[in-house]
C-alpha positions as CSV (number, residue, x, y, z in Angstrom):
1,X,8.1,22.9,-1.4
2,X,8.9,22.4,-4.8
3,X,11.3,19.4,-6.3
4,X,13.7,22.7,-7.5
5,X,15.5,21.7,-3.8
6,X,16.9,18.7,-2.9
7,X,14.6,15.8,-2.4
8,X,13.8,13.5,0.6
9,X,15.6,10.6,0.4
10,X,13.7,7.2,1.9
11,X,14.5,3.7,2.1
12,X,11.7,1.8,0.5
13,X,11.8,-2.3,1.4
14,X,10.4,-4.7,3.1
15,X,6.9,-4.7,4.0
16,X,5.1,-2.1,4.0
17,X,1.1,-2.2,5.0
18,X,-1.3,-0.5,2.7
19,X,-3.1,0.9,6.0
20,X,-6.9,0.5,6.2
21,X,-8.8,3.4,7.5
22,X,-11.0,2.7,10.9
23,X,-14.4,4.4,11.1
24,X,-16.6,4.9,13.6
25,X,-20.6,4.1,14.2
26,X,-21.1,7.5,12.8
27,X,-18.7,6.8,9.6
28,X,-16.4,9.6,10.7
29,X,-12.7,8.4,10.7
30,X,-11.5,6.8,14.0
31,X,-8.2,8.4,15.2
32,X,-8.0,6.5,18.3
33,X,-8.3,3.0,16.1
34,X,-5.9,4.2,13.6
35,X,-3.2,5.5,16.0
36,X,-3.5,1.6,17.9
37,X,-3.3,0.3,14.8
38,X,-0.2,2.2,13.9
39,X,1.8,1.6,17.1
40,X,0.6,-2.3,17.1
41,X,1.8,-2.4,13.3
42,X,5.1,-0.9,14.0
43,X,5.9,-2.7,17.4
44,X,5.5,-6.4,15.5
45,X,8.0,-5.3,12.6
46,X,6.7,-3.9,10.0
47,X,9.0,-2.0,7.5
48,X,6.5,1.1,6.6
49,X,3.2,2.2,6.4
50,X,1.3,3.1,3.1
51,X,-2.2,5.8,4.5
52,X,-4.9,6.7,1.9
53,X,-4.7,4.5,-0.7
54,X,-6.9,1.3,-2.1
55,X,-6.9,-0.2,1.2
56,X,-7.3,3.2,3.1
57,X,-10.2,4.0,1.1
58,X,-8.3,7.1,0.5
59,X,-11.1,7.8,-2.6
60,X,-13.4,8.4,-0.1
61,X,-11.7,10.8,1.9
62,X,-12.2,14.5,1.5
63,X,-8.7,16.1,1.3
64,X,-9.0,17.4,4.8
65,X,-9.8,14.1,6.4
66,X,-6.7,12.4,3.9
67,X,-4.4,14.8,5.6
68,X,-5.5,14.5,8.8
69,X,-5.4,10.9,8.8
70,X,-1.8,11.0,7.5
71,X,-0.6,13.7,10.2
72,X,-2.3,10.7,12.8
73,X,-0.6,7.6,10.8
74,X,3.0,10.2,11.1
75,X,2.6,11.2,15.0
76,X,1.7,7.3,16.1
77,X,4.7,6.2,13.8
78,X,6.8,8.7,15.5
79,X,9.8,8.4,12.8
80,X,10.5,4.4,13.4
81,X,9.2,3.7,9.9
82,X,8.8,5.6,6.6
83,X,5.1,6.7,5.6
84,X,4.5,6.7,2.0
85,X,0.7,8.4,1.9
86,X,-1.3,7.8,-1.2
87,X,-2.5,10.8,-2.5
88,X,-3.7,9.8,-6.5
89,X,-6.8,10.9,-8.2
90,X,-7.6,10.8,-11.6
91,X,-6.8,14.8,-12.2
92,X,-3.3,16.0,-12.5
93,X,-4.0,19.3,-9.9
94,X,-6.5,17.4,-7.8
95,X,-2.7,14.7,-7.3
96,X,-0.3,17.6,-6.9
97,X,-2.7,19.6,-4.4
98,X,-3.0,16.1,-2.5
99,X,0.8,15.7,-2.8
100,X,0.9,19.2,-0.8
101,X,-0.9,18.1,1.8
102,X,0.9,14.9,2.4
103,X,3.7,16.4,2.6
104,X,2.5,19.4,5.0
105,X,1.4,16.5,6.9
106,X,4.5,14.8,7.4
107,X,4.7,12.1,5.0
108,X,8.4,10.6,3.7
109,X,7.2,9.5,0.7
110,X,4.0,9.9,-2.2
111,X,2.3,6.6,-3.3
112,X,0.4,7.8,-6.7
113,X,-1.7,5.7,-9.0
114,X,-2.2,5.9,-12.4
115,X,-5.0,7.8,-13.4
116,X,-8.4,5.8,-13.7
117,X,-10.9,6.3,-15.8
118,X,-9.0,8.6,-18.1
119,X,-7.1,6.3,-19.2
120,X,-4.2,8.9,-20.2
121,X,-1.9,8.4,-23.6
122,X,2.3,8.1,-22.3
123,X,2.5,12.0,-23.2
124,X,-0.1,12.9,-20.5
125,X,1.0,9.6,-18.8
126,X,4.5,11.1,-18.0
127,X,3.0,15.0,-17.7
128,X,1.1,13.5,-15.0
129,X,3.8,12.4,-12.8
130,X,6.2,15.2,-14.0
131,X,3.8,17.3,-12.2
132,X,3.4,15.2,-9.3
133,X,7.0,14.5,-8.6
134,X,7.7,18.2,-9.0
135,X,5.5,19.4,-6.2
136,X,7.0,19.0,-3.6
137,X,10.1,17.1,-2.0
138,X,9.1,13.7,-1.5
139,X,10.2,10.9,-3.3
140,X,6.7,9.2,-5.4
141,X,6.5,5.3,-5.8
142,X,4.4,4.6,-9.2
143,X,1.5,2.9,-8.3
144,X,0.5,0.0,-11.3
145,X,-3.0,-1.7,-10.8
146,X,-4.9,-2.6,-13.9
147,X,-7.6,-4.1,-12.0
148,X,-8.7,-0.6,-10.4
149,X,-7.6,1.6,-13.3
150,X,-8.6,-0.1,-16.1
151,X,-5.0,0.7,-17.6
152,X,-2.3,-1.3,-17.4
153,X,0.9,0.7,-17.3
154,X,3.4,-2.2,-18.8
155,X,7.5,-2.6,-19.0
156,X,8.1,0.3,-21.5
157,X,6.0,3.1,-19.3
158,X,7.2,1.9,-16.3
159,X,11.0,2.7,-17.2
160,X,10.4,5.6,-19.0
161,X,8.8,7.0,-15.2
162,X,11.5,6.2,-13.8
163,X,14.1,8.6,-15.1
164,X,11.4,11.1,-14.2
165,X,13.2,12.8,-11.5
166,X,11.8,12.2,-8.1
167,X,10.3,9.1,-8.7
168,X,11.9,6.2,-7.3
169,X,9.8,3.4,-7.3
170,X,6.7,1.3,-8.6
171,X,4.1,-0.7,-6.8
172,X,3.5,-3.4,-9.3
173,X,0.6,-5.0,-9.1
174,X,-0.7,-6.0,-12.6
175,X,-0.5,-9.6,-11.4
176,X,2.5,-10.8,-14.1
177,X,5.7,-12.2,-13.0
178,X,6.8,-11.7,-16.6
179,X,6.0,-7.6,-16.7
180,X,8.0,-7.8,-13.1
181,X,10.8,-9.4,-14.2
182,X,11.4,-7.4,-17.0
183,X,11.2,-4.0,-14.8
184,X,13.5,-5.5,-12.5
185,X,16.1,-7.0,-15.9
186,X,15.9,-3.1,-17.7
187,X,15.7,-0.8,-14.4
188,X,18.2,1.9,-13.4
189,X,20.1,1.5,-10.5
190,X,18.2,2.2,-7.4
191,X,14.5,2.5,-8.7
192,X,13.1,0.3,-6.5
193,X,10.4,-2.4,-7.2
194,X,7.5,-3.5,-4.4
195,X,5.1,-6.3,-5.3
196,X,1.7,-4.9,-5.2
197,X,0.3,-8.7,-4.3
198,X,0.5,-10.6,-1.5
199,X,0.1,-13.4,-3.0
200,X,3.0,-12.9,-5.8
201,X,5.5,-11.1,-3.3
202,X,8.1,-14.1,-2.7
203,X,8.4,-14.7,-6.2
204,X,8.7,-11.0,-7.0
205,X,11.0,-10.8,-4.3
206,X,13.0,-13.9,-5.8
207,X,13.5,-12.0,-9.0
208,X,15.5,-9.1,-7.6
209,X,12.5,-6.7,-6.0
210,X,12.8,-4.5,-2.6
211,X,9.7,-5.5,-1.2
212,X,5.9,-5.2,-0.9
213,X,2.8,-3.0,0.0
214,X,0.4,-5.7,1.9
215,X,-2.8,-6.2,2.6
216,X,-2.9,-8.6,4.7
217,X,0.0,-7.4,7.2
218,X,-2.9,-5.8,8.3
219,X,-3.9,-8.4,10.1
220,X,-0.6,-10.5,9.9
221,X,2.6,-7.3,10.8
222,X,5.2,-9.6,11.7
223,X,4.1,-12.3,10.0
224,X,4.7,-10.5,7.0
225,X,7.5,-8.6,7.7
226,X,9.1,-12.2,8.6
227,X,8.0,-13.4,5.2
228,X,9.6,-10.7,3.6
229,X,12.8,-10.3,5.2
230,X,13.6,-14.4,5.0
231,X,12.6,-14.0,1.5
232,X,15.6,-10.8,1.1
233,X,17.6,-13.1,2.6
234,X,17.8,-16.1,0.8
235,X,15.9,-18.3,3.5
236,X,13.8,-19.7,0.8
237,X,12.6,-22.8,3.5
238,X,11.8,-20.6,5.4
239,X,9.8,-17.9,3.6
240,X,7.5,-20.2,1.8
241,X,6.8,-21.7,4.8
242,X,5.0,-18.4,5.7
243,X,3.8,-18.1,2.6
244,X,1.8,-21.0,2.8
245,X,0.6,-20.4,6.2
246,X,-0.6,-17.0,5.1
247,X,-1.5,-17.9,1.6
248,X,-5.7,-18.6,3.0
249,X,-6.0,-15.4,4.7
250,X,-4.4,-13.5,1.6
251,X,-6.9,-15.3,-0.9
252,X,-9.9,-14.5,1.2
253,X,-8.5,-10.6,1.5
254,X,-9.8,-11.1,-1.9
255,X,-12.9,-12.8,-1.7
256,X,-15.0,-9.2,-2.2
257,X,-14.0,-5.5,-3.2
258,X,-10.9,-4.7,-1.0
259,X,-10.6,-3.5,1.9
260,X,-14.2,-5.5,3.0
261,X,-12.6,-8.6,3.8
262,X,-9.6,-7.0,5.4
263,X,-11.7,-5.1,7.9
264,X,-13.5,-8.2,8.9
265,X,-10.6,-10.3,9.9
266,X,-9.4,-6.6,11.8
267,X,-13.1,-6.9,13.4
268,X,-12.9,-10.4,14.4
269,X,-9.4,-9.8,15.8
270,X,-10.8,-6.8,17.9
271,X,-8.4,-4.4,16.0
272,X,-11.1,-2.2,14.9
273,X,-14.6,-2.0,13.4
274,X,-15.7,-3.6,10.1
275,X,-17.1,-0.7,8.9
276,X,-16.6,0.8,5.2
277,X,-17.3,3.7,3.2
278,X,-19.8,3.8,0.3
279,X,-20.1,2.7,-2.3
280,X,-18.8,-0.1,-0.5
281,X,-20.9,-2.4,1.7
282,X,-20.8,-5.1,4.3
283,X,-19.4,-8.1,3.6
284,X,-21.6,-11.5,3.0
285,X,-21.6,-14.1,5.6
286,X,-19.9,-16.6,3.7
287,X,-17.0,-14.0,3.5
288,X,-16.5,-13.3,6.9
289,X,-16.7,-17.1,7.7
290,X,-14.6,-17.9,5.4
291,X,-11.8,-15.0,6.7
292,X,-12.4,-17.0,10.2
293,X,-11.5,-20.1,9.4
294,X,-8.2,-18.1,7.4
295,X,-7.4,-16.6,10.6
296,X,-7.0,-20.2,12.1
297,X,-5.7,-21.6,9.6
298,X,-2.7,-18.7,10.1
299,X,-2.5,-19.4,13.6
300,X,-3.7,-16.0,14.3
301,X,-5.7,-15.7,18.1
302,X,-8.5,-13.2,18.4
303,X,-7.2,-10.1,20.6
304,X,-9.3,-9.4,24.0
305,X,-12.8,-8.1,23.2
């Protein structure tokens, strides 16, 4: 379907969990894992789910194991939250043929990261998501992360996206408050901005943003959907009171290459297996002691193993 008819229209706010991908012994994808995790994640609160991207190891994914995976995330969902599936490479037909499948798969909504390595110029920049937005009729959410890309895409960019029609949103995560709040001072009504950091989401959401695609709700759903809607609210007491009882479990999400230490605190709480895809490897022992003693110090039990 092409963006020539109308176009999806999804709420994007709150949190939303950038969804981890479980293997199995084998390192083939583990549907029965992922569609637990989905149904847990959704029953404790959380506002959507985010498939195949950083945290999904979605680059590691052949397109027919990306689609399948978001068909799973989709059917164990069952409509009670929006799925925005991450589907960006760092070729422009690669995206839209990823975009296709996502959407053939059910998804409500594109998540789409600047290209990486390329490094693009704003002409191929905006070509690039011109094509994207145009291939089908979800809704795509700009995906900003200068740590992965090597590129930040900065205040000027970022706007000029956002009259791109179908797009609707960014994921901001170039880690400055100032480049946030002057998104959220010059955007048009209704593009939608969600913190890209844990860490940084109550004071992004303090400055006027919708929300945030977590890591760590993960491991923490309604913790972080609690967070996140006391935060919308006002409940400022309350909200950094969360913060601060997540705020050790988010810094040690970070302690190695994301998703490693994410999957071990999933492990330790019995949600599913450490394991990751190469390039990626397991994590040191001084991580995953260190994501224990986070785990406590959130007040998060082990499940039943």
């Amino acid at each position: 379907m092409s963006s020539s008819g109308s176009k999806k229209t999804v709420r994007l706010q709150g949190a939303i969990t950038a969804l981890v991908t479980p293997f199995q012994p084998s390192g083939e994808v583990d549907d029965r894992a992922l569609r637990e995790l989905v149904r847990w994640q959704v029953d404790a609160g959380i506002d959507g789910l985010a498939p195949c991207g950083t945290t999904g190891e979605g680059a590691t994914l052949t397109p027919d194991e990306q689609q399948r995976v978001i068909e799973a995330v989709v059917e164990a969902a069952g409509g009670r939250v929006p799925v925005v599936a991450g589907c960006g490479t760092n070729d422009t037909r690669r995206t839209v043929e990823g975009a296709r499948r996502a959407e053939a798969a059910g998804a409500d909504a594109l998540l789409v990261v600047t290209p990486y390595y390329n490094k693009p110029n704003p002409s191929g920049m905006v070509a690039h998501y011109e094509a994207v937005a145009a291939a089908t009729a979800l809704p795509v959410v700009v995906y900003n992360v200068p740590g992965r890309t090597g590129q930040n895409l900065g205040v000027d960019l970022t706007l000029r996206l956002s009259q791109v029609p179908g797009i609707v949103a960014v994921k901001e995560a170039s880690g400055s408050l100032e480049q946030i709040a002057a998104i959220l001072e010059k955007r048009r009504e209704g593009f939608a901005v969600l913190s890209g950091d844990d860490q940084l989401a109550l004071p992004t959401v303090a400055l006027g943003a919708e929300g945030l695609i977590s890591v760590v709700s993960n491991v923490a759903p309604a913790e972080t959907a609690a967070l996140l809607s006391a935060a919308r609210a006002g409940s400022l007491d309350e909200a950094r009171a969360i913060h601060y009882r997540l705020l050790p479990l988010m810094r040690a999400n970070f302690l190695e290459s994301n998703p490693v230490p994410v999957k071990v605190a999933l492990g330790l709480l019995g949600r599913c297996r450490d394991a990751v895809r190469p390039p990626l490897g397991p994590a040191d022992p001084r991580t995953v002691h260190e994501i224990d003693l986070a785990l406590a110090a959130a007040g998060l039990a082990r499940a039943a193993r």
